[in-house]
C-alpha positions in Angstrom: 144.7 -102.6 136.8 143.8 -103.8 133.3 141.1 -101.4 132.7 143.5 -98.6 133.9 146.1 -100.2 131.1 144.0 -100.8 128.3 142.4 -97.0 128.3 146.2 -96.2 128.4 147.2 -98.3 125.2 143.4 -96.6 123.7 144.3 -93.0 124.5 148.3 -93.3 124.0 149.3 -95.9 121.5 146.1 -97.9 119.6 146.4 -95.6 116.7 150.1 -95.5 116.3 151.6 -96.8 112.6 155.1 -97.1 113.6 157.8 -97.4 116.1 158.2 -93.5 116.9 154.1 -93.0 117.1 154.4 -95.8 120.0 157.5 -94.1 121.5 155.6 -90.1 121.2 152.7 -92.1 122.7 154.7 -93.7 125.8 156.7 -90.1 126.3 153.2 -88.2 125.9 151.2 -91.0 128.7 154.6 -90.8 131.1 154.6 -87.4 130.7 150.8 -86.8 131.7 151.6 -88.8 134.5 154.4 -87.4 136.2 153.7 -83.2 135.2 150.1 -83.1 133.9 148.1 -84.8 135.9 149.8 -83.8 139.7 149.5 -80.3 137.8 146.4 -80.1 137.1 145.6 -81.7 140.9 147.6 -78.6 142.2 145.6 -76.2 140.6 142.5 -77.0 141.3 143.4 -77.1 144.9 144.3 -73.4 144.2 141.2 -72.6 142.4 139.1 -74.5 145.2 140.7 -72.0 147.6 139.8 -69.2 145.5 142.3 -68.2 143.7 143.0 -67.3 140.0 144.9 -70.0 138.0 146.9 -69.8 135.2 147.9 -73.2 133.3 150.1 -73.1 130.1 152.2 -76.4 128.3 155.3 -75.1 126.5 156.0 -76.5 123.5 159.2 -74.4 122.1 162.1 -77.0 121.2 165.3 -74.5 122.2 167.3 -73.9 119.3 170.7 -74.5 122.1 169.4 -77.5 123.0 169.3 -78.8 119.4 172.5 -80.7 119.6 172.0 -82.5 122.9 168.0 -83.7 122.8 166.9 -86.1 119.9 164.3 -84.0 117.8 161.2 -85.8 119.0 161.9 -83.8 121.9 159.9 -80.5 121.8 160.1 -78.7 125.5 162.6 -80.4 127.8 161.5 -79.8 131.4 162.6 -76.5 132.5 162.8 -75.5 129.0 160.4 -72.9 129.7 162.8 -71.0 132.5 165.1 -69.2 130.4 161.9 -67.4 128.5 160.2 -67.1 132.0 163.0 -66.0 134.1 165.6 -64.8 131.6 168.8 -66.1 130.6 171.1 -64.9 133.6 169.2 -67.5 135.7 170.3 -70.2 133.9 174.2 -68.8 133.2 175.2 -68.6 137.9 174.6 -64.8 136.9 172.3 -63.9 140.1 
């Protein structure tokens, strides 16, 4: 809806100054959409069941991804799994 679309642009984009605020600000709204958002929906389905829940973002930018992500990119998705799970998960090493 229009409503749904102009609390978007409010939220996301309305203070941006230049071209890579409004990109960070499309990246950040897609990205609440598709991970934080169904995330957060998840979890409280958990909690509702009674069960302890644990919610973190990562944030670290890789230093081996640094030459195949633009820098604007923080935390790829899955970033996270070689500091969860340890390296050998992501090298075929199980």
């Amino acid at each position: 809806s229009s409503e749904a679309a102009k609390r978007i642009y409010k939220e996301y984009i309305e203070k941006a100054e230049n071209r890579a605020q409004v990109r960070d600000g499309l990246l950040d709204a897609l990205g609440d959409l598709v991970f934080v958002v169904p995330s957060i929906e998840v979890a409280r389905y958990h909690r509702d069941a009674g069960n302890q829940v644990y919610f973190y973002e990562f944030q670290y930018r890789p230093s081996s991804v640094a030459s195949m992500v633009p820098e604007f990119v923080k935390a790829d998705h899955g970033a996270e799994i070689a500091f969860v799970l340890g390296k050998p998960f992501l090298a075929g090493d199980v």
